[in-house]
C-alpha positions as YAML, in Angstrom:
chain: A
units: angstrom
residues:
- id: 1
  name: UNK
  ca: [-1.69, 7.68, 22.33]
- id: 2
  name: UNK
  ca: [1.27, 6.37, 20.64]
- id: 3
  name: UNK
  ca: [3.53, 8.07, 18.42]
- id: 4
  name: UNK
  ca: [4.34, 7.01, 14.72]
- id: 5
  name: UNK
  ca: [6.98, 9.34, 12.69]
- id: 6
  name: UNK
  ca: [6.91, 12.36, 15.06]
- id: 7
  name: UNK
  ca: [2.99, 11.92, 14.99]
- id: 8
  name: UNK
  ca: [0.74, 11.55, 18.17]
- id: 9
  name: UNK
  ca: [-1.58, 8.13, 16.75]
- id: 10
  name: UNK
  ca: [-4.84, 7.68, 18.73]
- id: 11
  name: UNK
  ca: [-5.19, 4.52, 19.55]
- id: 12
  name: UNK
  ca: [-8.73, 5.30, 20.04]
- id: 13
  name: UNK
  ca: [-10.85, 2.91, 17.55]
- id: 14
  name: UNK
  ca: [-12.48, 5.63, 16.16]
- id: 15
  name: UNK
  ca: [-9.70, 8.14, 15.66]
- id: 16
  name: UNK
  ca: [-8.94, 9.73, 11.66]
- id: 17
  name: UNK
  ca: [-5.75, 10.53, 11.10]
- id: 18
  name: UNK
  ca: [-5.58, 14.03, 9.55]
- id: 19
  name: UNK
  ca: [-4.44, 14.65, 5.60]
- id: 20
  name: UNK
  ca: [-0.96, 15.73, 6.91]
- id: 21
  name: UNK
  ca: [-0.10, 12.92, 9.11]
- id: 22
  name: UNK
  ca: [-0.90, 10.36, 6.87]
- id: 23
  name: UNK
  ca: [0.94, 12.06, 4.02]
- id: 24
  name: UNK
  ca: [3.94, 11.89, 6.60]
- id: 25
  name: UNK
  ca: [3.53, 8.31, 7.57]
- id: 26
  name: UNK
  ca: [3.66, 7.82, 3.59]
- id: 27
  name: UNK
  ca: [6.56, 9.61, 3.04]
- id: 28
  name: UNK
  ca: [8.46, 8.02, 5.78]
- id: 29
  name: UNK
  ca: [11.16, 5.99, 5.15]
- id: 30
  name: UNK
  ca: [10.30, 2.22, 5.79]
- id: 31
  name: UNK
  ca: [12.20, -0.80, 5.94]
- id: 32
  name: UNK
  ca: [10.83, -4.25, 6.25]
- id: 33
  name: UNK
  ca: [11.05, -5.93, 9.60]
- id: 34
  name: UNK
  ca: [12.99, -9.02, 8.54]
- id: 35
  name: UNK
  ca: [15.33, -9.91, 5.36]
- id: 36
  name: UNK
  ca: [12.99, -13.53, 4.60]
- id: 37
  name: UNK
  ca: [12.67, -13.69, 1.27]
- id: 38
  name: UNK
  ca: [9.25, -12.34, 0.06]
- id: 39
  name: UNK
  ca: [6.73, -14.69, -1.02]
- id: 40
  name: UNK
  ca: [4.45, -13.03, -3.79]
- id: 41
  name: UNK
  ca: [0.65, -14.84, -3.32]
- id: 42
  name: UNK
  ca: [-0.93, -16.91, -6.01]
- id: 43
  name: UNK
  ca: [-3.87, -16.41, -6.93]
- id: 44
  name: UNK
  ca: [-6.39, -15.66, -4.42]
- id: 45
  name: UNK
  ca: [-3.93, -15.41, -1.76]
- id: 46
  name: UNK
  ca: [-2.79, -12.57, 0.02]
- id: 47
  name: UNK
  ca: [0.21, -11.89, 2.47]
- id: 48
  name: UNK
  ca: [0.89, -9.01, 5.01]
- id: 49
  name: UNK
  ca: [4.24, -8.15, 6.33]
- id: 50
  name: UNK
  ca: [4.88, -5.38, 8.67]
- id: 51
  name: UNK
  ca: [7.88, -2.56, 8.57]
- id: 52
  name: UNK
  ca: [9.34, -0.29, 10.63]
- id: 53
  name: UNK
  ca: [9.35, 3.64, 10.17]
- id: 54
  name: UNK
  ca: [12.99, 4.12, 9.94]
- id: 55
  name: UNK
  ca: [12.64, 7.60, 11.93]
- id: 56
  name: UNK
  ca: [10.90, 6.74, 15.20]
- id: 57
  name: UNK
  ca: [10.98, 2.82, 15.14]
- id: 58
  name: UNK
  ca: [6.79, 2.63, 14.57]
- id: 59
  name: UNK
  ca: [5.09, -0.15, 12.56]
- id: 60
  name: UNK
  ca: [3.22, 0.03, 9.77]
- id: 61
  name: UNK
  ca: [1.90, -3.32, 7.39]
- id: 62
  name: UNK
  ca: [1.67, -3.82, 3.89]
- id: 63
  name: UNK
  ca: [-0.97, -6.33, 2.52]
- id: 64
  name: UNK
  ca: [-0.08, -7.76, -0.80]
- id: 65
  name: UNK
  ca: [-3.27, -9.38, -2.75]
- id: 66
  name: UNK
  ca: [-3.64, -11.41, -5.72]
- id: 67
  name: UNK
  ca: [-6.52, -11.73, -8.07]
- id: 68
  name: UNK
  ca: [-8.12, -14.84, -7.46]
- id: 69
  name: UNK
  ca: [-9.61, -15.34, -11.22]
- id: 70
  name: UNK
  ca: [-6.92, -12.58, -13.43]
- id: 71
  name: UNK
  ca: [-3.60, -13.29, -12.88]
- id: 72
  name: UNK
  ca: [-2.88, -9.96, -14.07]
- id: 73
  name: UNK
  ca: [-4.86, -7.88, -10.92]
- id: 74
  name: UNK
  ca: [-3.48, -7.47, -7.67]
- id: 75
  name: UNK
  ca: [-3.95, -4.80, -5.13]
- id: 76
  name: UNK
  ca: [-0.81, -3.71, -2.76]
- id: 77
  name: UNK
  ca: [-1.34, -1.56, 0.81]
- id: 78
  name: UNK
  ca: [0.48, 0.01, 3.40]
- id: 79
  name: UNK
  ca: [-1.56, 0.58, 6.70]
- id: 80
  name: UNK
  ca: [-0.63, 1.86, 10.24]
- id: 81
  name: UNK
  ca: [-0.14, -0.87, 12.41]
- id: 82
  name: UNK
  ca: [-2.00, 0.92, 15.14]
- id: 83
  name: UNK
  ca: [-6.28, 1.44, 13.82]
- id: 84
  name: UNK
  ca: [-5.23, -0.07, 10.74]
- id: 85
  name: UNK
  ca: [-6.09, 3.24, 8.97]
- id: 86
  name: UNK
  ca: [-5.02, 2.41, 5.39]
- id: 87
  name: UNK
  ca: [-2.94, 5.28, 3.97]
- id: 88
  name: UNK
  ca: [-2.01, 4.32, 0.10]
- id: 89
  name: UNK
  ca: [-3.18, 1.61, -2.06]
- id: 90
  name: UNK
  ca: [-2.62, 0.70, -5.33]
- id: 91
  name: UNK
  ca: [-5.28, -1.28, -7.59]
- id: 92
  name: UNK
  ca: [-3.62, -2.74, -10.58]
- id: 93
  name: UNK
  ca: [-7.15, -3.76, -12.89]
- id: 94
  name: UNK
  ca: [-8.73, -3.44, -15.93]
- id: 95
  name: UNK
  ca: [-12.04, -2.14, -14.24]
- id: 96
  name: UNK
  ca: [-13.51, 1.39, -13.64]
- id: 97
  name: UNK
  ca: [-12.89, 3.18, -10.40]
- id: 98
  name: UNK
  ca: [-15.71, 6.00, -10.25]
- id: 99
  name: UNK
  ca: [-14.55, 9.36, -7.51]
- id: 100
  name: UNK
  ca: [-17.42, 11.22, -6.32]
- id: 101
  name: UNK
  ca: [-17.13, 13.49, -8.60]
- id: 102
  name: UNK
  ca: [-17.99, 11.54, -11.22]
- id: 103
  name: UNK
  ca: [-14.39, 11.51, -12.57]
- id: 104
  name: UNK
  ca: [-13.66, 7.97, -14.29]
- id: 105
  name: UNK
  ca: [-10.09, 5.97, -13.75]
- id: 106
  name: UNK
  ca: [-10.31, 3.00, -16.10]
- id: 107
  name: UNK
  ca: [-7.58, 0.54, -15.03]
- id: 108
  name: UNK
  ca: [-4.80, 0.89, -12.46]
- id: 109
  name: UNK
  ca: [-5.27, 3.21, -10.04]
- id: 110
  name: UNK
  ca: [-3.90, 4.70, -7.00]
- id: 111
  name: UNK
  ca: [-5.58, 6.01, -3.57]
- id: 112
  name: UNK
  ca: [-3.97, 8.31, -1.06]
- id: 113
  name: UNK
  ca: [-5.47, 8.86, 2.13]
- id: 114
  name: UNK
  ca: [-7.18, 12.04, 3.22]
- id: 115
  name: UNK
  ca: [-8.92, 12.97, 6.19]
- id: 116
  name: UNK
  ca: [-12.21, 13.52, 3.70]
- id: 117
  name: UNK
  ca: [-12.69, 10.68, 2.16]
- id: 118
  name: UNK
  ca: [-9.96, 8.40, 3.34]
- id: 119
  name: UNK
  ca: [-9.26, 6.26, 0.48]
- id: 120
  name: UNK
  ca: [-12.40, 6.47, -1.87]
- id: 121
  name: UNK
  ca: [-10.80, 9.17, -4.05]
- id: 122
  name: UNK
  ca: [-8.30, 7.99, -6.38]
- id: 123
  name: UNK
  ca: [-5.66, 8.73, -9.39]
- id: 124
  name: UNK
  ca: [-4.41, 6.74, -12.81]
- id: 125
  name: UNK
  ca: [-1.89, 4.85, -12.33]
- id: 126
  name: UNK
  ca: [0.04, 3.59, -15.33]
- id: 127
  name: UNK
  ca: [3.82, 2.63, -14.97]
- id: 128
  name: UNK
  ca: [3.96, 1.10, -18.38]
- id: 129
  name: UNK
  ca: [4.80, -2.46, -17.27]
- id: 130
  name: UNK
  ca: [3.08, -5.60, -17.23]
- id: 131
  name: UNK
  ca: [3.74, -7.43, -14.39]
- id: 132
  name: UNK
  ca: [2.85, -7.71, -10.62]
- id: 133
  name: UNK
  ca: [6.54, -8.09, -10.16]
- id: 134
  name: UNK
  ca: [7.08, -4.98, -11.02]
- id: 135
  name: UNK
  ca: [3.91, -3.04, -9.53]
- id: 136
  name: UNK
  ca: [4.84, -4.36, -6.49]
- id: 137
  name: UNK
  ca: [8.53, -3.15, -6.86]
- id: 138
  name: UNK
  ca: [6.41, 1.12, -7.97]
- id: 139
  name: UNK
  ca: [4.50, 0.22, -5.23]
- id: 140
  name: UNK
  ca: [6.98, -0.23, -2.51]
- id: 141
  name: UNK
  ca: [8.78, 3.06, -3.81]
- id: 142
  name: UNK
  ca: [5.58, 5.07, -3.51]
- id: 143
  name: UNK
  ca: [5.44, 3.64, 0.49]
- id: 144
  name: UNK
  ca: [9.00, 4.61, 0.66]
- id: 145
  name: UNK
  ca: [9.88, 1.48, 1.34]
- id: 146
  name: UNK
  ca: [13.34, 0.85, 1.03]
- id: 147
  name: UNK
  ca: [15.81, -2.02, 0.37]
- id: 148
  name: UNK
  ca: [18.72, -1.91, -2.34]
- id: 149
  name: UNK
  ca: [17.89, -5.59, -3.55]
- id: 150
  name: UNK
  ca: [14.20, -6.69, -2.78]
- id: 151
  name: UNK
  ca: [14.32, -11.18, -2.20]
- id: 152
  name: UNK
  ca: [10.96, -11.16, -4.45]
- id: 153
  name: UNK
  ca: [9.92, -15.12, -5.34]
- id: 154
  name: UNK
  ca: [7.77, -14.49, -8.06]
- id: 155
  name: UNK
  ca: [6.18, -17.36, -10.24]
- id: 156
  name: UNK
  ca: [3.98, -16.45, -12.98]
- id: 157
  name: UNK
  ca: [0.99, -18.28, -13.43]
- id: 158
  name: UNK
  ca: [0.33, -19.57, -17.04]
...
């Protein structure tokens, strides 16, 4: 056992976290590990970084991907460091995302993690940019991660 925001994580490789602990973990307030600059991927590159839960010193990672053919689709995680049980990611894409249900999200969409269907369920998600930039930037607010001035190195592709 080892314990993550005032919640008991199982290191056991088949443990679920429950609906409220990983809405906890996601409300935490995070704060990157080190102040490097951040180096967004190109395409078809991804990078991970970890962070620590401000409250109880904990890790958690967040995987930043790039699209490796649209320069316009990404996808952007946060994770518990222990299990690597994803808990929020957000798909920024011009495809379909079908719930069971049968609901349909075209384009960007979000995932939260429940103990049900962990992250196959998902909502629209449309922050009326147009850049990865600044997805990443809605992104890291909906982790509650926090920084007052993000080091971003950003180059657009053409």
């Amino acid at each position: 056992m080892s314990q993550q925001n005032n919640v008991e994580i199982n290191t056991n490789d088949n443990y679920k976290l429950t609906t409220d602990e990983a809405i906890k973990l996601i409300n935490a307030l995070k704060e990157k590990v080190n102040n490097s600059n951040l180096i967004f991927p190109t395409l078809g590159k991804k990078i991970e970084f970890d962070v620590f839960v401000k409250d109880d010193g904990s890790k958690c990672v967040v995987n930043i991907y790039r699209g490796s053919i649209n320069k316009e689709k990404g996808t952007f995680q946060g994770r518990t460091f222990i299990n690597s049980i994803p808990l929020i990611r957000l798909d920024i894409t011009n495809s379909c995302h079908i719930n069971s249900d049968g609901t349909k999200i075209i384009g960007n969409h979000l995932h939260i993690y429940n103990e049900e269907t962990e992250l196959q369920e998902a909502i629209p998600f449309d922050i009326n940019r147009k850049d990865l930039y600044e997805y990443c930037l809605e992104f890291f607010k909906k982790f509650n991660l926090i920084k007052e001035k993000w080091n971003i190195i950003y180059q657009e592709e053409i």
